[in-house]
C-alpha positions as CSV (number, residue, x, y, z in Angstrom):
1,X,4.3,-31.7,4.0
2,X,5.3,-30.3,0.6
3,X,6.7,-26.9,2.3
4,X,9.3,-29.6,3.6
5,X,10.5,-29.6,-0.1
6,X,11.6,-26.0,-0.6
7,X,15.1,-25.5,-0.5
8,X,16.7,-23.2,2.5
9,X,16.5,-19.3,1.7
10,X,20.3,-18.2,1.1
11,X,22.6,-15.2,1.9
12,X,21.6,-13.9,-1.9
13,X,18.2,-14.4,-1.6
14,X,17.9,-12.9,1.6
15,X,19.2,-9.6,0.3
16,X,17.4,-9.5,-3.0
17,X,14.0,-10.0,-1.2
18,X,15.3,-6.8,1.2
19,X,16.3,-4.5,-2.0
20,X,13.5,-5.0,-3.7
21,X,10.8,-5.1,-1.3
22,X,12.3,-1.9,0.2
23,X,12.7,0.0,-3.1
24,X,9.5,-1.2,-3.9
25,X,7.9,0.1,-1.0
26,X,9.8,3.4,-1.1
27,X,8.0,3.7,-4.8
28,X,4.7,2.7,-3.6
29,X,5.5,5.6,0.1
30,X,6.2,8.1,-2.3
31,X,3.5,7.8,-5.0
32,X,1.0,7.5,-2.2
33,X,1.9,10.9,-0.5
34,X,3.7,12.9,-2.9
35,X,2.2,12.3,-6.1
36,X,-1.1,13.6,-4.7
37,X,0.9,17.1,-3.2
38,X,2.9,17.2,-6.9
39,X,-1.4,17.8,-8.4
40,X,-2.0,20.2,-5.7
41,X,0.9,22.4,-5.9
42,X,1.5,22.1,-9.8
43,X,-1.9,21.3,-11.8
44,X,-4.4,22.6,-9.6
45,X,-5.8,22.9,-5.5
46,X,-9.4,21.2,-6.5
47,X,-9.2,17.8,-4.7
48,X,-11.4,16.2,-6.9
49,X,-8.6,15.3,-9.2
50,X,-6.5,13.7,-6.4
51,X,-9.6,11.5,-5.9
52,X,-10.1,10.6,-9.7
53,X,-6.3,9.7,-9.3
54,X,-5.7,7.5,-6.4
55,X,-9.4,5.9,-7.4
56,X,-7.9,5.6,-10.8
57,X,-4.6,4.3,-9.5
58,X,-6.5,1.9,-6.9
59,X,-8.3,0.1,-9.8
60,X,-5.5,-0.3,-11.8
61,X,-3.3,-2.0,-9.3
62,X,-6.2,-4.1,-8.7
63,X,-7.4,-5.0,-12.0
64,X,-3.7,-6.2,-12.7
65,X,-2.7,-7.9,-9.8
66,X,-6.0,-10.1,-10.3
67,X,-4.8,-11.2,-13.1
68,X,-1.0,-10.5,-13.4
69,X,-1.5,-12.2,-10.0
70,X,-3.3,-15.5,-11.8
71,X,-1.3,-15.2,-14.8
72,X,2.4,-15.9,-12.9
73,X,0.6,-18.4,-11.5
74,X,0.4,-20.3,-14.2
75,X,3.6,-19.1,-15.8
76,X,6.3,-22.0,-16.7
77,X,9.3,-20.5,-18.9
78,X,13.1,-20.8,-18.7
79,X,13.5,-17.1,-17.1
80,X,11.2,-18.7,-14.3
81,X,8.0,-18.4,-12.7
82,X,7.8,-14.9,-11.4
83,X,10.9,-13.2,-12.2
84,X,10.2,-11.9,-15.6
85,X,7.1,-9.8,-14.1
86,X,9.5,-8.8,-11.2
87,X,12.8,-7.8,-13.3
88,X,11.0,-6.4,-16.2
89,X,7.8,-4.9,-14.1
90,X,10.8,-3.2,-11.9
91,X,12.3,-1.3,-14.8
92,X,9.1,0.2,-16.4
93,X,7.9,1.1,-13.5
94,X,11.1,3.2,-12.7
95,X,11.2,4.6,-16.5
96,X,7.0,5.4,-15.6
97,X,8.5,7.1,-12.4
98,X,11.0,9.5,-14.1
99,X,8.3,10.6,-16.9
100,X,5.4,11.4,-14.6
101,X,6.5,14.7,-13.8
102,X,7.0,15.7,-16.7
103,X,2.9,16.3,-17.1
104,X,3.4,19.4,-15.2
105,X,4.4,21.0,-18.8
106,X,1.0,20.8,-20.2
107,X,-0.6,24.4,-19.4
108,X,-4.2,23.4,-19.9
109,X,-5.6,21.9,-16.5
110,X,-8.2,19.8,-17.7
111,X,-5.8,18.3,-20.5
112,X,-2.9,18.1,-17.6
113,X,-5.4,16.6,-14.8
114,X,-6.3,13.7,-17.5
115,X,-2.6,12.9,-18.3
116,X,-1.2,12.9,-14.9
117,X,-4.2,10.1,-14.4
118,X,-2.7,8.0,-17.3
119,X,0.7,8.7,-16.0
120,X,-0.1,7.7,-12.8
121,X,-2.1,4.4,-13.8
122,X,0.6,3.5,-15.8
123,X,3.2,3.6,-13.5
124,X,0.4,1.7,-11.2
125,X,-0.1,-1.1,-13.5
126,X,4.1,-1.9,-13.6
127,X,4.8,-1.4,-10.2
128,X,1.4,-3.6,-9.3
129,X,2.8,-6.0,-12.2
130,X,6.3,-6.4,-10.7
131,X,5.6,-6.0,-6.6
132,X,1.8,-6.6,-5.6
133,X,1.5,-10.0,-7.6
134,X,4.6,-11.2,-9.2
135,X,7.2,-10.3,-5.8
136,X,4.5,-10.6,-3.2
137,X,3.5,-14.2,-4.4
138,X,7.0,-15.1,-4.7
139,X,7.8,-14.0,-1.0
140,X,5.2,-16.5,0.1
141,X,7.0,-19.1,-2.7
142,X,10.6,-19.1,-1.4
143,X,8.9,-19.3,2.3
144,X,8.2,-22.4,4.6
145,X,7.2,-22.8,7.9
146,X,10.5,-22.4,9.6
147,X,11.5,-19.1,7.5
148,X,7.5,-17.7,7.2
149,X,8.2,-15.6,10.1
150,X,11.3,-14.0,9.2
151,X,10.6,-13.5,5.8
152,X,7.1,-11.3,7.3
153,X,9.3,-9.4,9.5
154,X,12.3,-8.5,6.3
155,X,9.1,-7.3,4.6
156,X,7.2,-5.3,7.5
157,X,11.0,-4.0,7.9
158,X,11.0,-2.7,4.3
159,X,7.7,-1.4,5.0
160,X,8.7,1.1,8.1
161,X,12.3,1.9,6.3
162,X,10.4,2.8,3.4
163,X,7.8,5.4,5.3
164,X,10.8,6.8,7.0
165,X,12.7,7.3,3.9
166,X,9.4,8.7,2.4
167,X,8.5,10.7,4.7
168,X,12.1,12.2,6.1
169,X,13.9,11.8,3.3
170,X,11.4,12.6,0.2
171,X,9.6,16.6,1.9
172,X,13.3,17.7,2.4
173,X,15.1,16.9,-0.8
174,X,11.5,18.2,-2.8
175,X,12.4,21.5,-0.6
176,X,16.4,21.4,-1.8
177,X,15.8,20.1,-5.5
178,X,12.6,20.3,-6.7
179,X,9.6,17.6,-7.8
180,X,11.2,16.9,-11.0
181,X,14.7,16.0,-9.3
182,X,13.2,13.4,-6.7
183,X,11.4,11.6,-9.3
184,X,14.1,11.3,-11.7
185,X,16.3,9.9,-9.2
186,X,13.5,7.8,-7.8
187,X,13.1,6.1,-11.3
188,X,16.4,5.7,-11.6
189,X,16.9,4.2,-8.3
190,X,13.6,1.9,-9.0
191,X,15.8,1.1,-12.6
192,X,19.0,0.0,-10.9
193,X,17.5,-2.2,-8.1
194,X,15.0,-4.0,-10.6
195,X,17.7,-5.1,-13.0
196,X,20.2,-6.2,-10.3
197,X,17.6,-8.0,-8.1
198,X,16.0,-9.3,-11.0
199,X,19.3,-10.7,-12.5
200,X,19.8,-12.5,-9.3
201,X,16.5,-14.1,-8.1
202,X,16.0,-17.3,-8.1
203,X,12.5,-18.6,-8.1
204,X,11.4,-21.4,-6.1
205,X,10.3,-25.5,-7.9
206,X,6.8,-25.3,-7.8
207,X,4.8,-28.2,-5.7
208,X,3.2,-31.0,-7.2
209,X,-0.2,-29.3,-6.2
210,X,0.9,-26.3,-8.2
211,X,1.9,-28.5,-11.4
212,X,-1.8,-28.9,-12.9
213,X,-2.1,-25.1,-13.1
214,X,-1.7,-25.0,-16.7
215,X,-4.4,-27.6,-17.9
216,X,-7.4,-24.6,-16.6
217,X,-7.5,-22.5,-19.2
218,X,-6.6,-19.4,-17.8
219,X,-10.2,-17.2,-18.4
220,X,-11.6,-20.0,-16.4
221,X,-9.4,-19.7,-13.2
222,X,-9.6,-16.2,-13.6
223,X,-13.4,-16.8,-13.8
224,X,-13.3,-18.5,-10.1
225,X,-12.4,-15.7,-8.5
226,X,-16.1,-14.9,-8.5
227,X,-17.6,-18.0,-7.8
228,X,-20.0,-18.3,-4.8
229,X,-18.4,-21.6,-3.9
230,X,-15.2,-19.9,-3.2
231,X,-16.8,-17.7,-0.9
232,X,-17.9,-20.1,0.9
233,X,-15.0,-22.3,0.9
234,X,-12.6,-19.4,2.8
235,X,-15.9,-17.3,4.7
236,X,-13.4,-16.9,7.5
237,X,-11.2,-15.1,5.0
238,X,-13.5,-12.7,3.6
239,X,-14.8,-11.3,6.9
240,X,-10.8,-10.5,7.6
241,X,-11.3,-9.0,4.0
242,X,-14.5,-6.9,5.1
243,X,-12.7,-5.9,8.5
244,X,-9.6,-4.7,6.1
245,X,-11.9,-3.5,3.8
246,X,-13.7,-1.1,6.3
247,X,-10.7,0.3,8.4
248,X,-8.6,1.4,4.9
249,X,-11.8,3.4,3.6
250,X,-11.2,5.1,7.0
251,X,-7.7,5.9,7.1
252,X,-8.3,7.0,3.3
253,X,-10.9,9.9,3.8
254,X,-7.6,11.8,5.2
255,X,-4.7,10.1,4.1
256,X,-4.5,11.2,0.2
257,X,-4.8,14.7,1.7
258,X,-2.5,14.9,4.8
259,X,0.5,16.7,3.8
260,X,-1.6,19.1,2.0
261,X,-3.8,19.8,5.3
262,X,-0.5,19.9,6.8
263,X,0.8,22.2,4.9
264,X,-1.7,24.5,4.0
265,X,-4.0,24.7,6.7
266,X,-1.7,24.2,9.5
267,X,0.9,25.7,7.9
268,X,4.0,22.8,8.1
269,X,6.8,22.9,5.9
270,X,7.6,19.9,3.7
271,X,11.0,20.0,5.7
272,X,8.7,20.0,9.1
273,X,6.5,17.4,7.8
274,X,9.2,15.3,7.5
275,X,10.4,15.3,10.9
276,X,6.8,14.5,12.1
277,X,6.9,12.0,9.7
278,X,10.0,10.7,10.8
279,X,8.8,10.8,14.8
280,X,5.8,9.1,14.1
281,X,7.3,6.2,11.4
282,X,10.1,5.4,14.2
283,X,7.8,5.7,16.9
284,X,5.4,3.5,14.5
285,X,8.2,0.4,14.6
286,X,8.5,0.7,18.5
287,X,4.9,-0.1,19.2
288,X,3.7,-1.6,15.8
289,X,6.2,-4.4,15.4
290,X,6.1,-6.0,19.1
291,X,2.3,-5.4,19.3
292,X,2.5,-8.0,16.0
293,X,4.2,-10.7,17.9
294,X,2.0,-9.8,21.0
295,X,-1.6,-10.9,18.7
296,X,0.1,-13.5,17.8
297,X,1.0,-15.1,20.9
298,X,-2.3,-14.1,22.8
299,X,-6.0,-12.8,21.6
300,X,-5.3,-11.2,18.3
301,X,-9.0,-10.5,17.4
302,X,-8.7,-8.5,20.6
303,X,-5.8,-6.9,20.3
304,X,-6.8,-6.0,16.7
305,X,-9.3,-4.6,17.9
306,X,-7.8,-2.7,20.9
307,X,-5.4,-1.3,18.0
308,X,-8.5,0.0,15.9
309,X,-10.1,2.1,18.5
310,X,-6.7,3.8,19.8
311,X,-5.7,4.5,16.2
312,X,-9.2,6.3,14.9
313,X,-9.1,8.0,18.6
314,X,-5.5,9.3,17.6
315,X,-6.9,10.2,14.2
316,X,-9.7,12.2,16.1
317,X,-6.5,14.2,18.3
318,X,-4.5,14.5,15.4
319,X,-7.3,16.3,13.9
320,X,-7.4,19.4,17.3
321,X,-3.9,20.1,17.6
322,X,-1.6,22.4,15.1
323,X,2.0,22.5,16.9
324,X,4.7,20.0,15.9
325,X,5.0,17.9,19.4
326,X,1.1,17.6,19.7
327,X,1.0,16.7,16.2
328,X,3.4,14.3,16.3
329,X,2.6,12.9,19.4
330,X,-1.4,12.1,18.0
331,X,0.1,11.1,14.8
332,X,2.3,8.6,16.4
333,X,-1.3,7.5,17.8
334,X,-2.9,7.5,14.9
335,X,-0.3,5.6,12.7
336,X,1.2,3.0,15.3
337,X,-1.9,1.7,15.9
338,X,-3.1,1.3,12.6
339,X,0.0,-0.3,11.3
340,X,0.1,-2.6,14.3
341,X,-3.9,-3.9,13.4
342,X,-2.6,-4.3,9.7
343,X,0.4,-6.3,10.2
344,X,-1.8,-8.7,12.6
345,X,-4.7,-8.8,10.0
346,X,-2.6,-9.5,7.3
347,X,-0.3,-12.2,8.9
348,X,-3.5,-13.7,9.8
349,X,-4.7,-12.7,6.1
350,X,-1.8,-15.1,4.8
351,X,-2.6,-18.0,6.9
352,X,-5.6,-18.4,5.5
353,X,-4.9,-18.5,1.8
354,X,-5.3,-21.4,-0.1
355,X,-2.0,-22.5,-0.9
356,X,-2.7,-23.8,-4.2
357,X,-3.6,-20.6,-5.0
358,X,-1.7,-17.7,-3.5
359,X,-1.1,-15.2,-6.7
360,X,-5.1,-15.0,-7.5
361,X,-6.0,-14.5,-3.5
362,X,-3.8,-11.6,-3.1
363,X,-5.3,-10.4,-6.2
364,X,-8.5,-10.7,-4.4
365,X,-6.9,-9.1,-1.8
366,X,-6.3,-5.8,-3.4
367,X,-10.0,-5.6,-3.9
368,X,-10.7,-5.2,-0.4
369,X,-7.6,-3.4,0.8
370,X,-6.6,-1.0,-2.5
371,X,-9.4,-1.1,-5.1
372,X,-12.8,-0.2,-2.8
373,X,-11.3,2.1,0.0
374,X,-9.4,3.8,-2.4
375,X,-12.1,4.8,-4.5
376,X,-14.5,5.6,-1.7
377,X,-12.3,7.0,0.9
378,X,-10.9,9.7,-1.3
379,X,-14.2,10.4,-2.8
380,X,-15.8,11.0,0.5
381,X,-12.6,13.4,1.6
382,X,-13.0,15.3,-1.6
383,X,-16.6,15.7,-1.4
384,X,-15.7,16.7,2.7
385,X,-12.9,19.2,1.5
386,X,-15.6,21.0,-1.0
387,X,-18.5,21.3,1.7
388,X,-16.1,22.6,4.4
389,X,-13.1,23.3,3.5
390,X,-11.4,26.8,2.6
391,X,-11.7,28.2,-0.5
392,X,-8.0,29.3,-2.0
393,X,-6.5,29.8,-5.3
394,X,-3.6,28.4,-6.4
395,X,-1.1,29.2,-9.4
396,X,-4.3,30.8,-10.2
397,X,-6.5,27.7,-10.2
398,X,-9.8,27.6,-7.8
399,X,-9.7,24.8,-5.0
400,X,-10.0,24.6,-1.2
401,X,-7.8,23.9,1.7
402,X,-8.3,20.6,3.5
403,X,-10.0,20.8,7.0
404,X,-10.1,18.9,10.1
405,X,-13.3,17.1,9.6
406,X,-11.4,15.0,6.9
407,X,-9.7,13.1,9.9
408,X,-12.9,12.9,12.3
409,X,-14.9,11.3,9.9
410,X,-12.2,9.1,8.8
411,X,-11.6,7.4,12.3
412,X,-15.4,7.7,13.1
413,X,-15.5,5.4,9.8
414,X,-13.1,3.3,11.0
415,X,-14.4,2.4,13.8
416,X,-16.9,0.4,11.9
417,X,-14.4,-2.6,10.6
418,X,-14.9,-3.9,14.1
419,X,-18.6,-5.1,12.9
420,X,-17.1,-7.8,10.9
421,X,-14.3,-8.2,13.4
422,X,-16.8,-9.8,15.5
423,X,-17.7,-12.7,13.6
424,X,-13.7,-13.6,13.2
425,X,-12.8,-16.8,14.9
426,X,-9.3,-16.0,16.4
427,X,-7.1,-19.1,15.6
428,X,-5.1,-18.2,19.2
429,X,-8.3,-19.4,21.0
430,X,-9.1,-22.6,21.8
């Protein structure tokens, strides 16, 4: 086996993989909670352009982890393989950070809903650059089949310390200091890691099968990633993509506008919201992480699926109650569950890459999990929001307040990714 040929993970390794796919995360927490409040309580209360910006953003990382993705790949140069995407990507995407604020200066809204788009999308395509395809590949690199497991459990780590920070850390220092303040030290922090982590990674030798990458020319590769033939060469893979596919468009009918439901229609402080947060993203680790290991070890197309129906029926509750235990109690529900299905689709995602191929499938990846629920399940919120919701003005701009139905139509949606859950052959069954 050619895995056999990668040399142990060491002691430095270990921790640049933790730094940066915890500051990474943190970047990726915060832009995909707070940037969206940062519009509503500085540009303007119409949800539309929350939805033009996380489909926006969702494209973006997309687009440039298909073919940032393909591109390190195929890169050979005396910095290495991925680590000039990762220690360079790392830095713009903390300088991109520290300057998007900075678009709440322009006083006309249309000209100010426009830039903090392009803001946005720029930090998108250097922190897609530098974490979704140059660090994720790498992860999967450095790994073999003794380390595999414990390299997915230092990255679903990052992923819980990172909602906890997000979500504790990030609503009470924006009530102490102000927007501006948290992303400038955000950037900076993004800056710091990026350069250090960079400095010190070490990328793996690639394997003999991954030698001939060069002599494709590269529009020709890219051009494969929409070839029939390699549908029908991983089927089993893109049904797990449709299953991923369908349960994110649910969870993102709500999710770009929680803590401004939270806040403005239930009437949560950003202080408040971050001890829900905090609840639920502990309470999250408790269940998620054992129920992981659980699908693994027993049915997991079952236990997916028992995970699926729980977290839209907490999404449902979450959606009834308005005082801070209910509400964290549901939320734990709703967000437990949901993380516990996605750590057990993708772990099962990742086994079935081709691995020959790694940086253009999670590029494909981001399709099905970023690109299309992002751009519908925001749309279908907004559109929600201005049937239903409560008209309001804000810093004298027209908008509405988010309303429950956002949430019941969201888990009712997600409900649906157990269609192509179906036709999944669990690799636990014999």
């Amino acid at each position: 086996m050619e895995h056999s040929k990668r040399k142990p993970i060491t002691t430095v390794t270990w921790i640049v993989m933790l730094a940066l796919a915890l500051t990474g995360q943190i970047a990726w927490a915060v832009e995909n909670s707070w940037f969206n409040t940062f519009v509503y309580d500085t540009i303007t209360p119409d949800p539309r352009p929350v939805a033009w910006m996380v489909a926006a953003s969702a494209i973006t990382a997309t687009l440039t982890t298909l073919v940032m993705g393909t591109l390190s790949d195929r890169t050979r140069s005396r910095w290495g393989r991925r680590r000039p995407y990762i220690l360079f990507g790392y830095i713009l995407w903390g300088l991109s950070t520290i300057l998007f604020p900075t678009v709440a200066y322009i006083k006309t809204t249309t000209l100010a809903v426009v830039m903090v788009i392009l803001a946005d999308s720029m930090m998108t395509f250097f922190g897609s650059t530098a974490n979704d395809a140059a660090f994720s590949a790498w992860t999967v690199d450095v790994a073999t089949p003794n380390t595999r497991g414990r390299v997915e459990g230092v990255l679903n780590l990052s992923v819980f310390l990172a909602q906890i920070v997000a979500m504790v850390a990030a609503g009470m220092l924006i009530d102490v200091f102000g927007y501006f303040t948290f992303f400038y030290a955000l950037g900076g922090i993004v800056i710091v890691v990026g350069l250090v982590g960079g400095l010190f990674l070490k990328d793996a030798t690639p394997l003999e099968t991954e030698r001939s990458r060069g002599t494709i020319p590269f529009l020709q590769e890219f051009a494969q990633l929409f070839n029939l033939r390699v549908l029908r060469e991983n089927k089993q893979l893109f049904i797990l993509l449709l299953f991923i596919m369908i349960s994110s468009i649910g969870m993102q009918v709500s999710m770009p506008y929680l803590i401004v439901y939270l806040e403005n229609y239930v009437g949560v402080t950003k202080s408040e919201f971050s001890v829900i947060g905090g609840a639920v993203m502990l309470g999250s680790a408790v269940f998620a992480i054992p129920f992981g290991v659980l699908a693994d070890r027993w049915n997991k197309r079952l236990m997916i699926a028992i995970a699926t129906v729980v977290s839209s029926a907490g999404g449902i509750l979450l959606s009834l109650v308005n005082s801070l235990p209910l509400l964290s109690i549901t939320g734990l529900l709703w967000q437990a569950f949901s993380v516990a299905a996605g750590i057990a689709s993708v772990a099962w995602l990742k086994d079935l890459l081709p691995e020959e191929n790694r940086g253009k499938f999670l590029g494909i990846r981001m399709i099905f999990w970023i690109a299309i629920p992002m751009v519908v399940g925001p749309w279908i919120g907004s559109a929600l929001i201005q049937q239903f919701g409560i008209a309001t003005t804000l810093n004298g701009q027209a908008g509405f307040v988010p309303v429950p139905i956002i949430f019941q139509v969201g888990s009712i949606l997600s409900l649906l990714a157990l269609i192509p859950l179906a036709f999944m052959k669990d690799p636990t069954q014999r």
